[in-house]
C-alpha positions as CSV (number, residue, x, y, z in Angstrom):
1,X,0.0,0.0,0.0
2,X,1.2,3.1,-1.5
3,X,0.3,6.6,1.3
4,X,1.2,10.0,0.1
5,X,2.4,12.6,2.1
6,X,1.9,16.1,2.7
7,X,5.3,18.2,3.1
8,X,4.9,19.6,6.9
9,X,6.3,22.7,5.0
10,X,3.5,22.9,3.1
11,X,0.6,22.1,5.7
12,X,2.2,24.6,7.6
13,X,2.0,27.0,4.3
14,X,-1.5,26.0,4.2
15,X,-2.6,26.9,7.6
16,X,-0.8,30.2,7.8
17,X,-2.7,31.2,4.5
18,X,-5.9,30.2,6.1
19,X,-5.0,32.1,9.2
20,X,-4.1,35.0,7.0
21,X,-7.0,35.0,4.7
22,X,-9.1,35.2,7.5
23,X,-7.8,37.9,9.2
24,X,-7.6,40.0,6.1
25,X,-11.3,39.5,5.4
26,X,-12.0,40.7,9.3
27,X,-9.3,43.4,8.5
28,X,-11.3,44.8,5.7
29,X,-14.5,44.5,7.5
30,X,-13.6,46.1,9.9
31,X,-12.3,49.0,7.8
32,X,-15.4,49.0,6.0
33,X,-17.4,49.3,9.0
34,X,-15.2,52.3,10.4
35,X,-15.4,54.0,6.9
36,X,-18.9,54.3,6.8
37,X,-19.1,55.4,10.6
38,X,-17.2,58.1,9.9
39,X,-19.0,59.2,6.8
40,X,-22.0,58.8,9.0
41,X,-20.9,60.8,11.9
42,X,-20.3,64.0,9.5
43,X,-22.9,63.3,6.9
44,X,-25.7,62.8,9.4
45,X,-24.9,65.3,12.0
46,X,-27.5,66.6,14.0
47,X,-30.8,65.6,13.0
48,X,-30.1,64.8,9.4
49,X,-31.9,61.6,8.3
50,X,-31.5,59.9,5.0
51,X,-33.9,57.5,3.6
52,X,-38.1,57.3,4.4
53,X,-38.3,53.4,3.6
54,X,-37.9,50.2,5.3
55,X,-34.0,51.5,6.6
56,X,-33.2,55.3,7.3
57,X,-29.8,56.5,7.7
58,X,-29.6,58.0,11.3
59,X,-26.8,58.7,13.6
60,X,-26.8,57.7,17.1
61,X,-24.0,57.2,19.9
62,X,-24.7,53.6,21.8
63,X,-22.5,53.9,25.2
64,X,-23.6,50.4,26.0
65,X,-23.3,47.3,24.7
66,X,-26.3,45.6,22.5
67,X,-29.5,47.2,22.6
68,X,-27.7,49.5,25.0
69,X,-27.0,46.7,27.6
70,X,-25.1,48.8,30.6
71,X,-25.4,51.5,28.9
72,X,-24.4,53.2,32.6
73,X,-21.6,51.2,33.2
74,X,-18.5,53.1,33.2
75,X,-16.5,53.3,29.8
76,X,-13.8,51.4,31.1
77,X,-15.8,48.7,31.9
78,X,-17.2,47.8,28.8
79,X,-14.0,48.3,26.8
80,X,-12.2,45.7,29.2
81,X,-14.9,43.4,28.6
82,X,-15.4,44.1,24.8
83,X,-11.5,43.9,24.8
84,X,-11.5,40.7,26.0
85,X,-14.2,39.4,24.1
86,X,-12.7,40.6,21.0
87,X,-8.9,38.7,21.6
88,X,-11.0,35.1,22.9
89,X,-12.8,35.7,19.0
90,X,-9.4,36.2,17.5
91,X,-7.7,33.4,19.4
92,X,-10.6,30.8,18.8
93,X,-10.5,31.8,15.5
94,X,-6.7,31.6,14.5
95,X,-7.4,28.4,16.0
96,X,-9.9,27.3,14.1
97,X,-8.6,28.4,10.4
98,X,-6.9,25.7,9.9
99,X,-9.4,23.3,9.9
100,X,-12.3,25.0,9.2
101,X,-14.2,25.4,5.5
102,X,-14.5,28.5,3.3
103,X,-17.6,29.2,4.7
104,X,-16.9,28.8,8.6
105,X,-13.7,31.1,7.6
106,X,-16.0,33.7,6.5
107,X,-18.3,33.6,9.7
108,X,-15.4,33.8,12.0
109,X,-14.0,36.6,10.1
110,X,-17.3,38.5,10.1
111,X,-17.4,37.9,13.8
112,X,-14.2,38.9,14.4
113,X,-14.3,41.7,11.8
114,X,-17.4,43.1,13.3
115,X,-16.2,42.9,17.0
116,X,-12.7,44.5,16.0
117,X,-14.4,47.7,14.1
118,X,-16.6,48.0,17.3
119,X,-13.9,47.8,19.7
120,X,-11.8,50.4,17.9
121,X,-14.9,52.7,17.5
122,X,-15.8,52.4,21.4
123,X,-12.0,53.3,22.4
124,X,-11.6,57.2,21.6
125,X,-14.8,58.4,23.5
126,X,-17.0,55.5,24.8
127,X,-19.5,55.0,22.4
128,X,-20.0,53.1,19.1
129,X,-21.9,54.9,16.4
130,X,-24.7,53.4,15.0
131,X,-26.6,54.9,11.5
132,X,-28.9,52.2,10.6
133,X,-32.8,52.9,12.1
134,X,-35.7,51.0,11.1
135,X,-38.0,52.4,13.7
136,X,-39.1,49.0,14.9
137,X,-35.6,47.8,15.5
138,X,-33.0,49.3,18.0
139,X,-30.0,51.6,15.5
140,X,-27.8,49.4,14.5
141,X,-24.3,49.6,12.6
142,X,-22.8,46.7,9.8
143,X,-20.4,45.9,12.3
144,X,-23.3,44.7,14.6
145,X,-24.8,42.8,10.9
146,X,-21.3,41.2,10.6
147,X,-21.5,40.3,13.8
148,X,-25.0,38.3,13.6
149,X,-24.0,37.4,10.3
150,X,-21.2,35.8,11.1
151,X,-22.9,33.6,13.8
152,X,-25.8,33.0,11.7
153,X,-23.0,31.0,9.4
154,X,-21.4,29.4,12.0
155,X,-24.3,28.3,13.7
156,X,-26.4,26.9,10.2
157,X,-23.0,24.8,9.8
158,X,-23.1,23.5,13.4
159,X,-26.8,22.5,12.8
160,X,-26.1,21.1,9.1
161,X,-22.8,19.0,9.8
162,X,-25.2,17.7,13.5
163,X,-27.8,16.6,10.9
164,X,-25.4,15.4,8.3
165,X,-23.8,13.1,11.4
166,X,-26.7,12.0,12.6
167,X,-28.0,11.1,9.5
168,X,-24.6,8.5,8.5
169,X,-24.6,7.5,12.4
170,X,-25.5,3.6,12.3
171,X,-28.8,3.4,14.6
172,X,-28.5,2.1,18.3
C-alpha cells in the first residue's frame, strides 16, 4: 500500500494562508465598517436623516453594549470586557482556520471583523456609532450585521454538519 504525504512545509504553508485569509477578510470588514461610521458621523450630524423606507440613515452614539445593555456602566468597563471578548474571537478563530471550510472562515471573520471595528470605535470616547434605524428595530451599525451574520453561518454549519452526522450515524 502506496500513502502519500503532505510536506509539513507545506501544511504549515496552508494553515498560515488560512489564518491570513481570515484575518484579512475581518481586517477589511472592519475598515469598511469604520469607513462608513465616519461618513455617518459627518454626513448625518444633527438631525439629518437619509432615507423614508424600510432603513433610514440615522446617527446615534450607543454607550452600552447591545441594545444598549449597561449602557451606565463606566466606559472602562465595557471596553475591558469588549476587549477581552474581542482577543478570545481572534484566538478561537486563529485556531480554528486551519481546519475549518471556506464558509466557517468567512463567519469567523465576520465575527471577528465586526467585534474589531466595534472595539476600535468604542476606544476614543466610549461609544460606538450606530446609522442604521428601522424604527421597529434598536439603531444598528454593519459591524453589529457582521456580527450576527457571522454567527448565523457558523451556527447553520453547526446544525447542518449535526444533521449530516446524525444522518450517517448507524442506529442504536
Amino acid at each position: 500500500m502506496i500513502t502519500a504525504t503532505v510536506p509539513a512545509a507545506a501544511t504549515g504553508r496552508a494553515r498560515l494562508a488560512r489564518r491570513c485569509g481570515l484575518l484579512s477578510i475581518a481586517a477589511g470588514l472592519a475598515a469598511t465598517d469604520l469607513a462608513i461610521k465616519a461618513w455617518a458621523a459627518s454626513a448625518l450630524a444633527g438631525d439629518t436623516v437619509i432615507g423614508t423606507g424600510l432603513v433610514q440613515l440615522r446617527l446615534a452614539f450607543n454607550p452600552g453594549a447591545a441594545f444598549s445593555l449597561a449602557a451606565d456602566a463606566p466606559a472602562w468597563v465595557l471596553l475591558t470586557v469588549t476587549g477581552v471578548i474581542t482577543f478570545a474571537v481572534a484566538a478561537i478563530a486563529w485556531r480554528m482556520a486551519p481546519s475549518a471550510g471556506r464558509l466557517g472562515r468567512l463567519g469567523l471573520a465576520a465575527i471577528l471583523g465586526g467585534a474589531s471595528a466595534n472595539l476600535i470605535d468604542r476606544f476614543p470616547d466610549g461609544v460606538v456609532t450606530d446609522y442604521l434605524h428601522t424604527g421597529w428595530w434598536p439603531t444598528f451599525n454593519l459591524a453589529d450585521t457582521f456580527i450576527v451574520s457571522g454567527a448565523a453561518i457558523l451556527i447553520t454549519l453547526t446544525v447542518s454538519r449535526s444533521s449530516d452526522e446524525r444522518a450517517h450515524s448507524p442506529e442504536r
